[in-house]
C-alpha positions, 0 to 999 in steps of 0.5 A, spaced: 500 500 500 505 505 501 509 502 495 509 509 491 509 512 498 516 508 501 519 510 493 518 516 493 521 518 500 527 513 498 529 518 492 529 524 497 534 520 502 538 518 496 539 525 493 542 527 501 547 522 502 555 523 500 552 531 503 557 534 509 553 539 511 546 541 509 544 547 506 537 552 507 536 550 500 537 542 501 532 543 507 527 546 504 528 541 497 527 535 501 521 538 505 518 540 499 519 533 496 516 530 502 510 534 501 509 532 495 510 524 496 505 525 502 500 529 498 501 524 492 500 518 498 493 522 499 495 524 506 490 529 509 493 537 509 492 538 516 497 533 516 501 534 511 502 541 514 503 539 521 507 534 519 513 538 514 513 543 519 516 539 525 521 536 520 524 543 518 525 545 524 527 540 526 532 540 520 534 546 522 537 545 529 543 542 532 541 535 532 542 535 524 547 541 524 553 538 528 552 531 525 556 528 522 552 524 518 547 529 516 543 525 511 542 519 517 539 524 521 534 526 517 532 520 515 531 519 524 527 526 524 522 522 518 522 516 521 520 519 529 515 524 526 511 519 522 510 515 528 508 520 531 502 522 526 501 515 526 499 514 534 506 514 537 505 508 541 503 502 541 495 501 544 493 494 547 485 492 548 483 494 556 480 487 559 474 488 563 477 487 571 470 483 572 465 480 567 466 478 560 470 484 557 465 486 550 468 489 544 463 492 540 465 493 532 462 499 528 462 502 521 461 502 514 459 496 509 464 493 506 469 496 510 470 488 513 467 487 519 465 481 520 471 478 517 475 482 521 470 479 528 473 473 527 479 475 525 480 477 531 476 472 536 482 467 532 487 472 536 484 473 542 484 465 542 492 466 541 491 470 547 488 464 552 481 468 551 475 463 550 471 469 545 464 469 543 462 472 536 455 476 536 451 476 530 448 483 530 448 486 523 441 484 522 441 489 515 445 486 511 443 479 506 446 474 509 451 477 514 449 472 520 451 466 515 457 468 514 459 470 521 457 462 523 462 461 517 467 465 519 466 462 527 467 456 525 473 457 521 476 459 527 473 455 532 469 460 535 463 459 537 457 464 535 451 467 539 446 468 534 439 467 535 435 472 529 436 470 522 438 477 520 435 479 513 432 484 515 428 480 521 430 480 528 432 487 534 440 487 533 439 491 540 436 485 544 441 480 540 447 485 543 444 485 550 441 477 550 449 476 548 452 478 555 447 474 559 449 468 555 456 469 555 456 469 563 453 463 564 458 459 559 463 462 562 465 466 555 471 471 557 471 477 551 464 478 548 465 480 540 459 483 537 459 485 529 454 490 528 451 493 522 453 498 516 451 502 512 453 504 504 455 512 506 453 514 513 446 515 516 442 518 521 438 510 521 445 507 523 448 511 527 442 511 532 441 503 532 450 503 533 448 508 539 443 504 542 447 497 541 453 501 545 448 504 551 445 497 552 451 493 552 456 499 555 462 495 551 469 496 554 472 497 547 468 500 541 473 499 535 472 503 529 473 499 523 475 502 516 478 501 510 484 504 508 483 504 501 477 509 501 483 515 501 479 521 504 473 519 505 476 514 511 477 520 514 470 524 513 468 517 516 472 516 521 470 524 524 462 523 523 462 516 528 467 519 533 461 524 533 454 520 532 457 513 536 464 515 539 469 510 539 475 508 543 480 506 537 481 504 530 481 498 526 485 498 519 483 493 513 484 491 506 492 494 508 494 489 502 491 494 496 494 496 492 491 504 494 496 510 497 494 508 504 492 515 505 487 513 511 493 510 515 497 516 516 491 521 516 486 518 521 489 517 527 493 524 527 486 528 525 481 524 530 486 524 536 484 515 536 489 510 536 489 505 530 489 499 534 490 493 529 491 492 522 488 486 518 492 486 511 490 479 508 484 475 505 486 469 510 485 468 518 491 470 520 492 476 516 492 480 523 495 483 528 496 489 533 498 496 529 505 498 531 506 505 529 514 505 529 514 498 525 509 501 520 514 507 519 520 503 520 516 498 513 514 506 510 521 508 509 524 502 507 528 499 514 524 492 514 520 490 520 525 485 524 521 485 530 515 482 527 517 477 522 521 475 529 514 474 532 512 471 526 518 465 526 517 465 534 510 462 533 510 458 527 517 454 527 517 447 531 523 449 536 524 442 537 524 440 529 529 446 528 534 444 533 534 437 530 535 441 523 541 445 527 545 439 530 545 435 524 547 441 520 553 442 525 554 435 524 552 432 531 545 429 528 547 426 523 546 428 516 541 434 513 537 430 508 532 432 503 526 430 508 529 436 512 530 440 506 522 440 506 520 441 512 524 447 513 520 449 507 514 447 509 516 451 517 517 457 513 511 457 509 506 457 516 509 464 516 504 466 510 505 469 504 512 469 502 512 476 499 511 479 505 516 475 508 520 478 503 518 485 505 519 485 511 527 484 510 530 492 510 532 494 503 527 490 500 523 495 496 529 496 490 527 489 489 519 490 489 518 488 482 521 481 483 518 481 489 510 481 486 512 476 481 514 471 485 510 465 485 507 462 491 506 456 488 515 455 487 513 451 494 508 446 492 512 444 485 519 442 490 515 438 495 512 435 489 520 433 487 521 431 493 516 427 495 516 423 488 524 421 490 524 415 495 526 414 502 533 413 500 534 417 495 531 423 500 536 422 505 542 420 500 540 425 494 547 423 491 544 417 489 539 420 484 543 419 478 540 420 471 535 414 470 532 416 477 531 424 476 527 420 469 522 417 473 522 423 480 521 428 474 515 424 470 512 422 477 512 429 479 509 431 473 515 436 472 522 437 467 528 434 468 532 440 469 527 443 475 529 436 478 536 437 477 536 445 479 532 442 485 538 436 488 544 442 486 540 448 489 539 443 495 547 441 495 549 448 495 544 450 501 546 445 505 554 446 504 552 454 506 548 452 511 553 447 515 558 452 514 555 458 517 553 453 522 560 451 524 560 459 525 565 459 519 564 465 513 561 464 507 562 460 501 566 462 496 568 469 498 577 470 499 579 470 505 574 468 509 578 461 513 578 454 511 573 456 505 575 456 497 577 462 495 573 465 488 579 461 483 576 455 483 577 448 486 584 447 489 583 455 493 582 452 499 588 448 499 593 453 497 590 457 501 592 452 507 599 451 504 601 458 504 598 459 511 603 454 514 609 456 510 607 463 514 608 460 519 616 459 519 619 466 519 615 470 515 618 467 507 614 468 502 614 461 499 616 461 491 611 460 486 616 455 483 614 447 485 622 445 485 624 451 489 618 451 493 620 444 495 627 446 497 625 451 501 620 446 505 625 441 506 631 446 508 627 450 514 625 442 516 632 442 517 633 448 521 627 447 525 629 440 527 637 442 528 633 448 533 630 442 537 624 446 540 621 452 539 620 458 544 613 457 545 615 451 547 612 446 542 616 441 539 618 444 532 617 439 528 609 439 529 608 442 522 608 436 517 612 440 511 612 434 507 604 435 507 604 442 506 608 441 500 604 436 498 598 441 499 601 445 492 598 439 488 606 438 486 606 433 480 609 426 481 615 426 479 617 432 484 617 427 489 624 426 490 625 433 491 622 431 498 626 426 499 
């Protein structure tokens, strides 16, 4: 959603660095490109205002003047105020101290409600909650059928005693749903209300009457952040006919310019509280403004991602993976391979995943079109290999990658690009886990350097040659083996050395032969 936003306030920064000092003219063309990067986001202008404002002054005074990376501190000054237009700090649900705790949800039709009810009954369950799910929208064709279905796809169950179509008293549903929730012990009363098309006396009136029965502990405000400013129009005509408590923003996935999320809490003074950003139950969570400013600029969102990890890895299947990467636990097989994939795809999509990374939107265009579906194409390779072929994948020659191919009903070359592309993971993954450096890069120790094979090797003998009395070693094999043999001499004439290790712990005749000489040199060793 705020793709053109982030681009946008990237170029700026961009145009700032290398820059010693800034200037009054390097001020005010950044905040006239900022402006016009909020605008084009369809931020509202009291913002936009307010929000240029604070950051040219504070451009102007001592933290960026007497900075020695000036670029860096304005982007720290963006990076503070944007989250303070979007709340400032992270705002959690009030529980009621007795009694079930009830939430009552408001807003227009089509702004998501009732999937955002069960979306956030699923969360609550996460919380160690027992929620209950109120149909109280009464209006709308099949609203009570859908928030059943919803309920039960999240396993909570749903008080619904009206058809709903147009039948039934939303206020006596509402007030009925307390009584039922204490006497079966339900903790947290959810209750989805009625919307209308645009806003109208009829239903703010009825929303009203459900809040003065029911006397919720939390009225959330649901809108979609795609709508632009009319959110914020809204937004203002409830907190003044029903009055709310806090903000929830959906459909955050659009690809709309996202103005509403930066505009909506900054002009009705209401905390944006949660953030649905997907199709599925899961895409929910707890609006954190200095995430969202962090993800704005382009910083990645480490701590969420982490979050994310924490609950959908196995952390006894991954401490398994790690040991046998480190060698303890045997070897890593295809079998693993598979699983670590399948562990990462319970975090979600993986565009979002990849999203969430710092740095990522300069490769926003590969991250749209990456196919989902690269998943389920190598578990289907993989599940069409045999048990001893998953857990030897050396064994897989070309007949066999014939048949995995056919049975997996994909091309030979995807079998073989899968069975290189796993040898070259897992050599990487065992390095890093052995805490070495990374493959292919010089000067990193004990792994090849970028000549090819054999790197590893002369890079070992020129370690051990240097370790005489720091003599360079000729590039002439014959030479070389001279020098090796006339220092085993000396060392051997010297006895021991001053460190006290016996100076014949260095095999001279091994690390000649780390040259890779050829044979008829051997009776140069001699």
């Amino acid at each position: 959603m705020f793709a053109t936003l982030s681009d946008r306030l990237a170029d700026t920064f961009k145009n700032l660095r290398g820059k010693g000092r800034l200037s009054e003219a390097d001020i005010d063309a950044t905040a006239r490109e900022i402006r016009i990067a909020l605008l084009e986001a369809d931020v509202a202008l009291p913002v936009v205002k307010e929000f240029v404002g604070a950051i040219k002054e504070r451009a102007r005074g001592e933290e960026v003047s007497q900075a020695l990376n000036p670029a860096q501190q304005v982007l720290k000054i963006v990076n503070e105020e944007l989250v303070n237009i979007l709340g400032g700090e992270t705002r959690r649900l009030r529980f009621a101290k007795t009694g079930p705790t009830v939430i009552m949800l408001a807003g227009l039709q089509g702004a998501g409600k009732t999937t955002l009810a069960a979306k956030l009954a699923r969360w609550l369950k996460e919380q160690d909650k027992t929620p209950v799910l109120v149909a109280a929208d009464l209006q709308r064709p099949n609203a009570v059928t859908q928030l059943q279905v919803n309920g039960e796809r999240v396993g909570v169950p749903v008080f619904a005693p009206a058809p709903g179509n147009g039948v039934g008293d939303p206020v006596a549903v509402a007030r009925e749903s307390i009584a039922h929730a204490k006497q079966k012990l339900y903790d947290v009363v959810i209750i989805d209300t009625a919307g209308r098309l645009g806003v109208d006396a009829e239903m703010m009136q009825q929303a009203a009457n459900i809040r003065d029965a029911v006397n919720p502990d939390e009225v959330l405000f649901v809108v979609d952040a795609m709508i632009g400013q009319d959110a914020v129009n809204t937004a203002l005509a409830f907190e003044e006919g029903v009055g709310y408590d806090g903000v929830v923003l959906t459909k955050l996935d659009g690809d709309a310019r996202g103005g509403a999320a930066l505009s909506i809490a900054s002009v009705t003074g209401k905390p944006v509280m949660f953030a649905s950003a997907g199709e599925k139950m899961t895409d929910f969570d707890l609006f954190h403004p200095d995430r969202m400013a962090s993800r704005i600029l382009d910083l990645g969102d480490m701590l969420t991602l982490i979050e994310q990890a924490e609950k959908a890895f196995d952390q006894e299947q991954a401490l398994k993976a790690a040991e046998k990467l480190t060698g303890k636990g045997g070897e890593f097989t295809l079998d693993d391979f598979l699983a670590q994939m399948q562990q990462i795809r319970k975090l979600g999509s993986l565009s979002k995943i990849m999203g969430m990374l710092p740095g990522m939107s300069q490769f926003r265009d590969q991250i749209d079109n990456f196919d989902e579906r690269e998943i389920d194409r190598i578990q289907a390779i993989i599940q069409s290999m045999t048990p001893k072929e998953r857990a030897n994948p050396k064994l897989i020659d070309g007949s066999r990658r014939a048949r995995i191919a056919k049975g997996s009903g994909r091309q030979v070359s995807d079998v073989n690009q899968l069975v290189d592309r796993f040898f070259e993971a897992r050599k990487m993954m065992q390095q890093m886990a052995r805490g070495g450096g990374m493959p292919g890069m010089p000067g990193m120790p004990g792994m090849p350097g970028v000549g090819g094979p054999g790197g590893g090797k002369r890079a070992k003998a020129k370690q051990q040659a240097k370790k005489g009395k720091g003599k360079r070693v000729s590039g002439n094999p014959a030479k070389a083996a001279q020098q090796a043999k006339a220092q085993k001499e000396k060392a051997a004439s010297a006895g021991s050395n001053p460190f006290g290790q016996p100076a014949n712990d260095v095999d001279f005749e091994q690390a000649a032969k780390e040259f890779e000489l050829p044979q008829d040199f051997s009776k140069f060793l001699k």
